[in-house]
DRENGU-450495 format. One record per residue (C-alpha): residue in one letter; x, y, z. Coordinates in steps of 0.25 Angstrom, whole numbers, plus 5000, padded with zeros to 4 digits. Example, Ala and Ser with C-alpha at 12.3 -4.5 7.8 and 13.67 -1.06 7.14 Angstrom:
A504949825031;S505549965029;
This chain:
X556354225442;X554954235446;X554454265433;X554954145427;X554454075438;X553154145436;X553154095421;X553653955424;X552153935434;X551354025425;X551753925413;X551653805421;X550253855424;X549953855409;X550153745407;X549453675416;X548353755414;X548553725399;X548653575400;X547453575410;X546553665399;X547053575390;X546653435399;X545153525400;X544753545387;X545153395382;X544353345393;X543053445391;X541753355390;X541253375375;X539853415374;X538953305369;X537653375367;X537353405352;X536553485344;X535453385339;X534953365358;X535153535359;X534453565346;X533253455349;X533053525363;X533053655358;X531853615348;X531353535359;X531253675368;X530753755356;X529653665354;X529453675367;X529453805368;X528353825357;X527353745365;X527553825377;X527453965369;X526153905360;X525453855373;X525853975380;X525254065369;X523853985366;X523653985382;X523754125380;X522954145371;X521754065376;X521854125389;X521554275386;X520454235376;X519854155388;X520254285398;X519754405388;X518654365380;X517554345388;X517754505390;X518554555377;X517554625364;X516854515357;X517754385365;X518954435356;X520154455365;X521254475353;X522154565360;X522054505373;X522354365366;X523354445358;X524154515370;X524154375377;X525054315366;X525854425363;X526154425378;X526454255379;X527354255368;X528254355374;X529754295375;X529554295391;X528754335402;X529554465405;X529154515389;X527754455391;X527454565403;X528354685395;X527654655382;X526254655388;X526454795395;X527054845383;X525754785374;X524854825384;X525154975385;X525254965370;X523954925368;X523255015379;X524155135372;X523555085359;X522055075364;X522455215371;X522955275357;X521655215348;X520755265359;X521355415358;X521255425343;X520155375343;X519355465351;X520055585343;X520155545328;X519155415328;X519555295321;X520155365310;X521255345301;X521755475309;X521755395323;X522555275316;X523555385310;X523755455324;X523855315330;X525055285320;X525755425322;X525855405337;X526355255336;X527455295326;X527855425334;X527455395348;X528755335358;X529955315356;X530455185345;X530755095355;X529255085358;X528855055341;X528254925345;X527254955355;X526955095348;X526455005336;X525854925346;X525055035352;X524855095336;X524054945332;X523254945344;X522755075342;X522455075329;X521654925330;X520954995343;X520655125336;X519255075329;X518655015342;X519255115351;X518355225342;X517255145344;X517355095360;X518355175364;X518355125379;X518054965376;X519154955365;X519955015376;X519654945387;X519654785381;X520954795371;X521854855384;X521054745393;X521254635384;X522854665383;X523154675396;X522354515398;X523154485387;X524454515391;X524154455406;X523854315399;X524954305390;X526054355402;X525454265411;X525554145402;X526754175398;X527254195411;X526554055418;X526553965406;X528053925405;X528554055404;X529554085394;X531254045397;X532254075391;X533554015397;X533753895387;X533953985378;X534954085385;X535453955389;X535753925374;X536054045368;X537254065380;X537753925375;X537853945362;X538654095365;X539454005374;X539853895364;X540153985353;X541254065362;X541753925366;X542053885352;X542553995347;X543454005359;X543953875356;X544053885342;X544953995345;X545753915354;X545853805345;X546253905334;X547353965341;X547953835346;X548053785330;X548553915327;X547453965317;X547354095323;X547454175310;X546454075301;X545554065314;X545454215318;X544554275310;X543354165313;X543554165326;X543254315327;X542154295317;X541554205329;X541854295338;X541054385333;X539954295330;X539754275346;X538954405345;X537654335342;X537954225352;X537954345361;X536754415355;X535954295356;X536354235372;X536054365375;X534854375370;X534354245375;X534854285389;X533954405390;X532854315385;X533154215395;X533454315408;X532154385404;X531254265403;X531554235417;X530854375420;X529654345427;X529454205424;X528954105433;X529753975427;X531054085434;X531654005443;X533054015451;X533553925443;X533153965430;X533654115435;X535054065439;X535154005425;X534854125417;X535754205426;X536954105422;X536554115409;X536754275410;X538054265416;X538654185406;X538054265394;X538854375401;X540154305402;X540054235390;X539754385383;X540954405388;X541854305383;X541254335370;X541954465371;X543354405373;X543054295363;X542854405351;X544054485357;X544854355357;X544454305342;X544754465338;X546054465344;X546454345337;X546054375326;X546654505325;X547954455329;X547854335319;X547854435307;X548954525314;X549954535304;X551054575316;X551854455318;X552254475331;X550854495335;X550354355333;X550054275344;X550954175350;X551054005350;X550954005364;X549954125368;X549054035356;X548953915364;X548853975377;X547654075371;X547153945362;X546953855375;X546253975383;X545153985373;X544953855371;X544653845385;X543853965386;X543153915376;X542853795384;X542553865395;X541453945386;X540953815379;X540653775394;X539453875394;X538953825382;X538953685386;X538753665402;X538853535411;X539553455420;X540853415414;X541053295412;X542353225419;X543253285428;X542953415435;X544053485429;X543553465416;X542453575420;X542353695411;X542753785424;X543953695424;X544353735411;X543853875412;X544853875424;X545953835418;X545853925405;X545754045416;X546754015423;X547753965412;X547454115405;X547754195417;X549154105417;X549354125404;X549154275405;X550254285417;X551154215407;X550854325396;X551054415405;X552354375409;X552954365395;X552454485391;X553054565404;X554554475400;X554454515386;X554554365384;X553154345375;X553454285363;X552554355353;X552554515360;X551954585349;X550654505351;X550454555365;X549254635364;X548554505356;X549054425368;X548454525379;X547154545371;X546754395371;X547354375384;X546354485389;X545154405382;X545454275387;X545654335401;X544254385401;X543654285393;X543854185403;X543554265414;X542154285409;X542254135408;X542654135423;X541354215428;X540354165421;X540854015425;X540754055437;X539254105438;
C-alpha cells in the first residue's frame, strides 16, 4: 500500500512538473539580437583594437629612440628600438615582463658567447662554427628558441666584439635592458591589453552549441527519430572538443592578461572569475553531452529488441534535455527575462532538476517491482539516467556562482 501510494505522488509529481516544463519553455523570451548588430561590433572592436595596438607600438618606438640615442654608437639605437617593439606587441603584460627577461638574458648570454670566442679563436669562421655547435647542443629542446636567439646575437656581435671587446659589450646589453623597460611600461600604462570579451565570447559559443545540440536531441527523441538522428548527434558531440579547445584557450588568455595590469579592477576580476567557473561547469556538461549522444547512439543501432528504449522513458528523457538544453543556452545568452519571474532560466533549470530526481524515484520503483516495461534495456536506462543526473547538476553549481 505504501508503495502504490508512493507511486500515485511520485507521478502526480511528474506531471506537474512536466506540465510546468512545458508552460517554461513555450513562454521562454526569444532572443532578438542578430548576427548583422554582433558582427558590426566585433569589427567595430577589432578596428579598435588595431588603433590602440599601432599607437601603442609607434609611441614605443619613438620613445626609445628619443631615451638611447643621445648615448648609443653613431645615434643608432636598433636593438633598443627593436626590444622595445618586441616587448609592446606582447599578447599582455604578464608575457611583456617574461619575454623581456627571457630576451635579455639571451642577448647578454649571446654578447657573453661572441666575446669568449672571440678572445680565443678571433672573428673566424672557426668562432662562428663553435658559436653554432653550442647553440644546437647546449640545454635541453625546450629552450630551442632562446638558444637561436643567443646563437644570432653572437654571431652579428662577434666582428665588433673582436675589435672593442668591452664597448660592443657594454651598449648592446644596455641598450636591451632600455628597451625592454619602454615597451613593458607602455604596454602596461597605455591601455593595457584585456582579454575578457573574448573569453566572454568564446564561453558563449561553447554554451550555445551544447544548448542546441541538447535540444536537438530532445526534440529528436520526442518525434521518435532516434535511429536516423543518432549518429549526427554524436558526430556533434564530438565536435564540442574544439569549442572546448578554444573557451579554454581564451580563458587563460583573459585570466592571464589581468596579471599585473592597471585597467584590473574588482569588478573586471569578479567577471573573469565567473567566466572561470562556468567554463568548468560547462566542460563538465560536455562530458555528459558526448556520453549521452554515445549512449543513444549505441542503443539506436542495438539489434536486441528488447533493448530499445521505451515510449514513456522517451518523452520523459526528450523533455529533460530539452530543458537542460535551455538551461545551457541561458549561458549563452544572459539578461533579465522578460515577463513573469517564473519564466527565469533558474526557474526552469529548477524544474528540470527536480522533475529528473522524480523521475528517477519512479524508475527506481519499477525496476525494484519488476514492473518496467522494456527490462532488457535497464543498463541504457541507468547510463542516461546517470548523465542527466550529473549534467544538471553541474548546471546547478555553476547557476549558482
Amino acid at each position: 500500500m505504501a508503495d502504490v501510494t508512493r507511486s500515485k505522488r511520485t507521478n502526480d509529481a511528474i506531471i506537474d512538473v512536466v506540465q510546468y516544463s512545458t508552460i517554461r519553455l513555450r513562454c521562454a523570451p526569444a532572443t532578438t539580437t542578430g548576427p548583422p548588430p554582433r558582427l558590426a561590433g566585433r569589427l567595430g572592436a577589432k578596428r579598435a583594437d588595431h588603433l590602440v595596438h599601432g599607437a601603442k607600438t609607434l609611441i614605443a618606438a619613438l620613445l626609445t629612440w628619443g631615451i638611447v640615442g643621445p648615448w648609443s654608437p653613431e645615434g643608432r639605437p636598433y636593438m633598443a628600438v627593436a626590444t622595445a617593439l618586441l616587448m609592446v606587441n606582447a599578447s599582455t603584460v604578464y608575457q611583456s615582463v617574461t619575454k623581456a627577461t627571457q630576451n635579455v638574458v639571451a642577448r647578454v648570454a649571446g654578447l657573453l658567447l661572441a666575446l669568449a670566442t672571440a678572445r680565443l679563436l678571433g672573428p673566424t669562421a672557426g668562432a662562428v662554427a663553435v658559436i653554432a655547435v653550442i647553440a644546437v647542443l647546449a640545454g635541453p629542446r625546450r629552450t630551442a628558441d632562446d638558444r637561436l636567439q643567443i646563437a644570432s646575437t653572437a654571431v652579428i656581435a662577434l666582428a665588433a666584439t673582436a675589435t672593442n671587446p668591452m664597448g660592443s659589450l657594454v651598449s648592446p646589453a644596455l641598450q636591451t635592458l632600455t628597451g625592454a623597460a619602454v615597451g613593458i611600461a607602455v604596454n602596461a600604462l597605455v591601455l593595457p591589453p584585456l582579454y575578457l570579451n573574448e573569453s566572454d565570447s568564446a564561453v558563449r559559443d561553447l554554451a550555445r552549441s551544447m544548448g542546441l545540440l541538447l535540444q536537438d536531441m530532445g526534440g529528436g527523441l520526442s518525434r521518435r527519430q532516434l535511429t536516423p538522428k543518432a549518429h549526427n548527434w554524436l558526430h556533434q558531440a564530438r565536435n564540442l572538443d574544439k569549442h572546448l579547445t578554444r573557451a579554454e584557450e581564451q580563458v587563460r588568455q583573459a585570466d592571464e592578461s589581468l596579471r599585473w595590469n592597471t585597467r584590473c579592477v574588482a569588478r573586471t576580476r569578479r567577471k573573469e572569475t565567473n567566466f572561470n567557473d562556468t567554463f568548468m561547469a560547462l566542460r563538465g556538461v560536455s562530458m555528459q553531452v558526448r556520453g549521452i549522444a554515445r549512449t543513444l547512439a549505441d542503443n539506436a543501432h542495438d539489434n536486441h529488441a528488447d533493448h530499445h528504449l521505451g515510449h514513456q522513458f522517451l518523452d520523459q528523457y526528450a523533455e529533460t534535455l530539452q530543458l537542460a538544453g535551455a538551461a545551457v543556452q541561458a549561458f549563452a545568452e544572459p539578461g533579465p527575462a522578460s515577463g513573469s519571474p517564473d519564466a527565469s532560466p533558474r526557474e526552469r533549470l529548477r524544474g528540470a532538476i527536480d522533475g529528473t530526481l522524480a523521475w528517477h524515484d519512479t524508475m527506481t520503483d519499477m525496476i525494484a517491482r519488476g514492473t518496467l516495461a522494456e527490462p532488457g534495456a535497464w543498463h541504457v536506462y541507468g547510463s542516461l539516467m546517470t548523465d542527466a543526473e550529473r549534467l544538471l547538476a553541474d548546471l546547478d553549481r555553476a547557476d549558482a556562482h
